[in-house]
N, C-alpha and C positions, 0 to 999 in steps of 0.2 A: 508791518510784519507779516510774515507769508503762513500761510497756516497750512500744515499738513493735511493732503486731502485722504479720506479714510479710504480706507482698501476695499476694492470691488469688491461685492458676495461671493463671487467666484474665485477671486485670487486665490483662497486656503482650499478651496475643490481642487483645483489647478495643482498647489503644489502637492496635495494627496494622490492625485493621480499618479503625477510623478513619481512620487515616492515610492506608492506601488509597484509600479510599472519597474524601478528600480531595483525592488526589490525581487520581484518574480523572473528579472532575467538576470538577478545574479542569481537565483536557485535555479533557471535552465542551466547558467554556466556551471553550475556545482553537478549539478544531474550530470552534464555531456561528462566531467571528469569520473563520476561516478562510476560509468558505465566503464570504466577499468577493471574497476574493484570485479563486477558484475562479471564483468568474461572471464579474469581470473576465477571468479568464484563457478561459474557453467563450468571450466575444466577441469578445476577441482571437484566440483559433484559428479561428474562423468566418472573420476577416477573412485570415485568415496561409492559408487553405486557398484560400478561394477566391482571393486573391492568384499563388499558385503554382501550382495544379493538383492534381489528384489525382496525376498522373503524377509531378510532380517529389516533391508530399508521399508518395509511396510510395519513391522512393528513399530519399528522407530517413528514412523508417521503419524502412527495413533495415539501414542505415548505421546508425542510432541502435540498434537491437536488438544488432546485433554490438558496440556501443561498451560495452551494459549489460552483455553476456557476459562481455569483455572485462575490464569492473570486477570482475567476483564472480572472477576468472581471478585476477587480481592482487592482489587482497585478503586471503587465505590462509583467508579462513573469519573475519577479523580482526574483521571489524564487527559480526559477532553476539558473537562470542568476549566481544570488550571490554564487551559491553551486558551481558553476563551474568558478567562476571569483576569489573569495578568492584562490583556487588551481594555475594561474596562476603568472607567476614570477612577472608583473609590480603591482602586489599586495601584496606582501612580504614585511610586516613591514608598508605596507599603507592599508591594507583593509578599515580604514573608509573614503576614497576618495569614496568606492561607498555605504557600508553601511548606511552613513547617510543621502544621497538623498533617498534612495530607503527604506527605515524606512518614510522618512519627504512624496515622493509621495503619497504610498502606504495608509498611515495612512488619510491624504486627499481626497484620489479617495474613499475607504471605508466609509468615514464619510457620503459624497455626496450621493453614492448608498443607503448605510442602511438607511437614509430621502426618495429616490427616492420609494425603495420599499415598505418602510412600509405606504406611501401616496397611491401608484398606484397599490398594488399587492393584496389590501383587497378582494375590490370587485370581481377580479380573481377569488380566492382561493373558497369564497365563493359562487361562483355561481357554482364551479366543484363541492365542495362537499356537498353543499343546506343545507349550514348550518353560521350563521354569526360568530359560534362561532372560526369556519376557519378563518376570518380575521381579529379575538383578538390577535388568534394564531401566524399569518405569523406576525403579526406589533408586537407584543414581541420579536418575535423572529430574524427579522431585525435589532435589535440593537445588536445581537450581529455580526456581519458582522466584524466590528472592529474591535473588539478582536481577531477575528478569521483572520484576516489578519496578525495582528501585529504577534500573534502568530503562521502563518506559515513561517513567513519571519524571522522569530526569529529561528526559529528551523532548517530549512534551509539551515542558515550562520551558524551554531552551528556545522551540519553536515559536512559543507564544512571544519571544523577543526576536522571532526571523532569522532565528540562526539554523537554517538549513542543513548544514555541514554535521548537525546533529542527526538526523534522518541518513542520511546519505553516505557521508564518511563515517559514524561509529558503527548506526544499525546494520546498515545493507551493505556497507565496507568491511570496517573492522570485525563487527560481531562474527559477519556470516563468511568472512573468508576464515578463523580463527577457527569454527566449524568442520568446516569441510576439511582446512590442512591439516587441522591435529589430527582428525577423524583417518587420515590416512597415514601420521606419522604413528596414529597409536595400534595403527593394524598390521604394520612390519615391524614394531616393537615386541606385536605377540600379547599386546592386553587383549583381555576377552572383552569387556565391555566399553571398547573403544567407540564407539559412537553416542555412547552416555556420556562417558567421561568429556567428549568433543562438546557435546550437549554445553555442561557444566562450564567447561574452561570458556566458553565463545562467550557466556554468559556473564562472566566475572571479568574476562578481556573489556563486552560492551559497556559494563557499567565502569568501571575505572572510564573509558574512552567518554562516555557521557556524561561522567563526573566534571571531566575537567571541559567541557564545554557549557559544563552549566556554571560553573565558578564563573567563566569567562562572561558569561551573557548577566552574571548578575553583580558583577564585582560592586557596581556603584550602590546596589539594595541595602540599606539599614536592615541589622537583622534582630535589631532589641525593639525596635519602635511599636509595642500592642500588639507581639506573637504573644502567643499558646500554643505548648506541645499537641491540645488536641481539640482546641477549639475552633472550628472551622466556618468562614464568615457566613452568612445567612444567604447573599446572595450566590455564591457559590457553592451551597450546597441544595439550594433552589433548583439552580440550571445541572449540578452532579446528577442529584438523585435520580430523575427521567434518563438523561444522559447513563448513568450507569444499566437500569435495565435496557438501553438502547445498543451497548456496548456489548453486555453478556451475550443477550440476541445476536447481534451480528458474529460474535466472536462463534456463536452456535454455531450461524448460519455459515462460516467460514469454512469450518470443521465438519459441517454436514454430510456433506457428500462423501467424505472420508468411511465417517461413522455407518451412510447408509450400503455405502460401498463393502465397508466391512462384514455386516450385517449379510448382506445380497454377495458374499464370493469369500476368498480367503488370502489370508498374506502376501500371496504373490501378484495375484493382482490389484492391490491395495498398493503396494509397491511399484510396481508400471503405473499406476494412475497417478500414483504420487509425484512420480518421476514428468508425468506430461504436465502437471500443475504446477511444476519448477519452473516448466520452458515457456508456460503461459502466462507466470507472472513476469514475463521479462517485460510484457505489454503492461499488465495490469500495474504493476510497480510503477510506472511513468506517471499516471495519474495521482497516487495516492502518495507518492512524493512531494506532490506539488499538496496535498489536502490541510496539513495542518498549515502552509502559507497563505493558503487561500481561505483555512478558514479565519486566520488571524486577522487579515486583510477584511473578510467580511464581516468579523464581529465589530470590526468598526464602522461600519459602510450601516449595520444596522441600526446604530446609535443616533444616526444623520437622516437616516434613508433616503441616500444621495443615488440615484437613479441614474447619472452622469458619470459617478466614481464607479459604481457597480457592473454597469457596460463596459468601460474601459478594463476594468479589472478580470473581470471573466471571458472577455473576450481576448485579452493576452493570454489568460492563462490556457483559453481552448486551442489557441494559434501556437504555444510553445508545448503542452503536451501531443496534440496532434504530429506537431514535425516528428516528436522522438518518434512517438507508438508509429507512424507510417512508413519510416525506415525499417523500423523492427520486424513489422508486421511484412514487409514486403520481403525481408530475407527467412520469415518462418518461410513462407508460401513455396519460393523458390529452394529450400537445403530441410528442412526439416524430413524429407522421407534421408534426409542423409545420417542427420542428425543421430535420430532416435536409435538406430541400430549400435550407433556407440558406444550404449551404454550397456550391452552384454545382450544375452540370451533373452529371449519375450519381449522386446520393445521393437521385435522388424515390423508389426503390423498398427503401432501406436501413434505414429506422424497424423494421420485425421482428426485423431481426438485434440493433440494438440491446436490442430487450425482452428479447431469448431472453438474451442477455447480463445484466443487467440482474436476470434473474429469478433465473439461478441464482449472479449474486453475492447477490444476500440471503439465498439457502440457506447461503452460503459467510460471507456475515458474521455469521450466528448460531456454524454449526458449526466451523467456519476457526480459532477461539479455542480449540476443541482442540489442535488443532496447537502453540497457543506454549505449552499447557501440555508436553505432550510435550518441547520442547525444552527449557522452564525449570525442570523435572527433570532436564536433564542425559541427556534420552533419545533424542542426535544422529542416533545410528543409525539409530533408527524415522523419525528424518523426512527422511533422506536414502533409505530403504525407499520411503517416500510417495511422493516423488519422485520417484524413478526407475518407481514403479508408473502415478505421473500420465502421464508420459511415454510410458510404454509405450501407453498406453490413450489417447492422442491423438495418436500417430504411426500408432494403427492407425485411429482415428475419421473421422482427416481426409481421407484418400484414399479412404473410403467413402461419405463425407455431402458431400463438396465438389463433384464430379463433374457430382451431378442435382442440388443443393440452392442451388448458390454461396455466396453471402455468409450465409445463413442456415443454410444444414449448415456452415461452417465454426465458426461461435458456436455452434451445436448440440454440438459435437463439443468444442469446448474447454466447454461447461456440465457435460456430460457425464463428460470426464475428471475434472474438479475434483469434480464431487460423490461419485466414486470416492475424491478421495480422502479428501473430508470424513469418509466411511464408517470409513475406515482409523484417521483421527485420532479421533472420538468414542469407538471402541470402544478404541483403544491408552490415552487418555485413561484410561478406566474399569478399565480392568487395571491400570495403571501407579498408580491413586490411589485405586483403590476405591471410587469416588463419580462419579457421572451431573455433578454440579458443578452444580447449582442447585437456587436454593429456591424455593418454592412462589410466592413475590412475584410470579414473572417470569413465570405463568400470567396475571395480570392486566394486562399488557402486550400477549400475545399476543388476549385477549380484545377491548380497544379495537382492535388490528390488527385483527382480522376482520369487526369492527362495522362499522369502516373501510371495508374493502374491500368489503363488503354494500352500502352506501349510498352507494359510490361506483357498483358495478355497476349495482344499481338505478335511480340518477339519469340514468346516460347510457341508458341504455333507455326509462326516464319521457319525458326529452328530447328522443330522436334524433327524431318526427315536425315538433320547431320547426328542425330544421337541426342542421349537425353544430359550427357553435361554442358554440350553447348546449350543447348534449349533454357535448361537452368541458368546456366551462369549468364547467357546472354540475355536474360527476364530482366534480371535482376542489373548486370549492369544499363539496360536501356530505362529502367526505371530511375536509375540514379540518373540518366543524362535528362532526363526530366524533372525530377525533382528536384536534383543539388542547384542547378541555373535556376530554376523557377523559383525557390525560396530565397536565393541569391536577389534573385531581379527585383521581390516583393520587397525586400529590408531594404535595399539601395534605395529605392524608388520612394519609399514613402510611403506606400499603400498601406505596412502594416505599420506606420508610427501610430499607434491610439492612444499615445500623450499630448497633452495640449501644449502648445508651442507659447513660448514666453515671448 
């Protein structure tokens, strides 16, 4: 009788990679469809901006900055906790042991604040910007606090089950196109507080849309089996707690330069910054798309501490955020002085700040994926460490570089802090794993990038004595003739399979 031989140590690394690997290039494919939503939503803010003003969009900026604060406030640390606690074993087949405390909390602390600020945040608002119509604005807009919590804690635990389509299509889709269009159907209707009200509806739009994507990711969950409305498992609220002051800090740290901007100038330039921090996230967005798959991916990589799986895994994920951000990054450079002037009066001189923006998120979306490894090891502390060091280091940046510099030392000053902290995270990275975390593959990425960026430079130099839109448009298309075959040749070829072949 023939006896089944046991299965190499490797086989189940093998098919984890796989799996991986599967999973992060069906959320590139979800990202590339994404970017639909995304250009619809740029034309619809072009129109939502110059609609209202700089003035009024900079209230609206700071209002919404305090409203994001506000959510990591009341959130307990919950929305990471969950992404990375549904991925553990003693939650296999029981996720709603923590789900539905931390839905029953969340939804409570939220209720509380959105009363707290919309009583105590009026006369704030309105005294920065000498206007009462500022604290019609902040108290509409405080009611959606709620939704906007449910809704990221919804999306979340969605993610912790890889369902991407969550991030992409409700948040950065649905919510924020929902946004923008009501925000200009409700300004030819003649509401006065129509970019409150846009606030509110986007917000109640996202969570409906993140509802049913979470029904969807958890249909097969028991939900009688050892829940509590408010009991929350030991080990998830171990890894929240750290996790939630790590959350509020960053959430600070997000809204900072807003806040210090505010402080250093007034509405209208609060406004125009606001406005280049749109066009900067179009880079920055690429990577933190990819963040809660990769951290889900590495809260189990942690469990193992598979050095093999972890290579491969972040080394796809630098090889598929790279391709977006260097498209992207390569048509700021070339159209942005085109851009910014779109958007009405005071943004003709604002295209620099976007680049300097721009520039150092592509530093941040290669090295940045440190960071989730850190935390999906369970290494909360280090990244609430980060934090607070970001912090430090663009509370001192910004009242030095804003003064002489404006809108351009204040992007300076936030490129600046963050690549501090990238530092922090690649080296904590490498102690914490004992591995750089890639493979040689992701050299030949980088190589097409600079080809790229050669023959971009070159072409607009070639071209500047025909005029400046050939020069432009011809950067940029010789950049694509580099790139688009070059990333072509690498997938055909082989070079960038980093799955292990069956």
């Amino acid at each position: 009788m023939e006896h089944e031989l046991p299965a190499r140590p490797d086989a189940d690394a093998d098919e984890e990679i796989r799996r991986d690997s599967k999973d992060l290039q069906r959320g590139f494919v979800i990202n590339l469809f994404g970017y639909i939503f995304k250009i619809a939503y740029a034309g619809l803010l072009v129109a939502t901006i110059r609609l209202y003003g700089p003035e009024r969009f900079g209230v609206f900026s700071v209002v919404q900055a305090s409203l994001y604060l506000a959510l990591r406030s009341c959130s307990f640390g919950f929305e990471k906790g969950i992404l990375w606690w549904v991925n553990q074993p003693e939650a296999k087949g029981r996720a709603w042991r923590g789900l539905r405390p931390v839905i029953t909390l969340t939804w409570i602390a939220s209720s509380l604040v959105a009363v707290l600020l919309a009583v105590a945040g009026g006369p704030l608002i309105a005294e920065w910007a000498g206007s009462e119509s500022a604290a019609d604005e902040l108290r509409w807009m405080a009611f959606a606090l709620v939704p906007m919590t449910l809704m990221d804690i919804l999306i979340h635990a969605s993610l912790g089950k890889r369902r991407l389509e969550a991030q992409v299509f409700v948040r950065e889709g649905l919510a924020s196109l929902t946004l923008v269009l009501a925000a200009v159907v409700f300004f030819y209707v003649g509401i006065e507080q129509g970019l409150a009200l846009a606030f509110v509806t986007s917000n109640l739009v996202g969570l409906a849309g993140a509802l049913w994507v979470f029904k969807r990711a958890y249909k097969d969950e028991p939900r009688s089996a050892g829940t509590h409305a408010f009991k929350v498992p030991r080990s998830l609220l171990r890894y929240a707690t750290p996790m939630w002051l790590s959350e509020v800090s960053t959430s600070a740290l997000l809204r900072m330069d807003v806040y210090l901007l505010a402080a250093l100038s007034d509405p209208k330039t609060v406004g125009v910054y606001s406005a280049c921090v749109q066009l900067g996230n179009t880079i920055r967005q690429v990577r933190r798309s990819f963040d809660p798959m990769v951290l889900a991916i590495v809260a189990e990589i942690g469990v193992s501490r598979d050095r093999r799986r972890l290579a491969a895994g972040l080394s796809q994920a630098t090889v598929l955020v790279m391709g977006i951000q260097g498209l992207i990054f390569a048509f700021m450079v070339c159209f942005a002085d085109w851009l910014m002037p779109l958007l009405g009066d005071g943004f003709e001189s604002s295209a620099i700040a976007v680049l300097i923006l721009c520039s150092f998120w592509m530093v941040d979306g290669v090295f940045g994926l440190h960071g989730i490894i850190v935390a999906g090891y369970g290494r909360t502390e280090l990244s609430l460490l980060n934090v607070l060091v970001t912090l430090g280091a663009l509370a001192s940046l910004m009242p030095i570089l804003v003064p002489p510099y404006g809108l351009e030392g204040a992007a300076l000053a936030v490129g600046l802090a963050y690549l501090i902290r990238n530092v922090l995270q690649v080296t904590e990275s490498r102690l914490i794993t004992g591995t750089w975390g890639y493979t040689r593959e992701v050299l030949w990425l980088v190589l097409i990038a600079g080809a790229g960026a050669a023959v971009l430079g070159l072409s607009w130099l070639g071209m500047a004595p025909l005029g400046d839109v050939y020069s432009r448009v011809g950067a940029f298309i010789g950049f694509l003739m580099v790139a688009v075959p070059g990333a072509f040749w690498l997938h055909t070829s082989g070079r960038l399979n980093l799955t292990p072949r069956r």
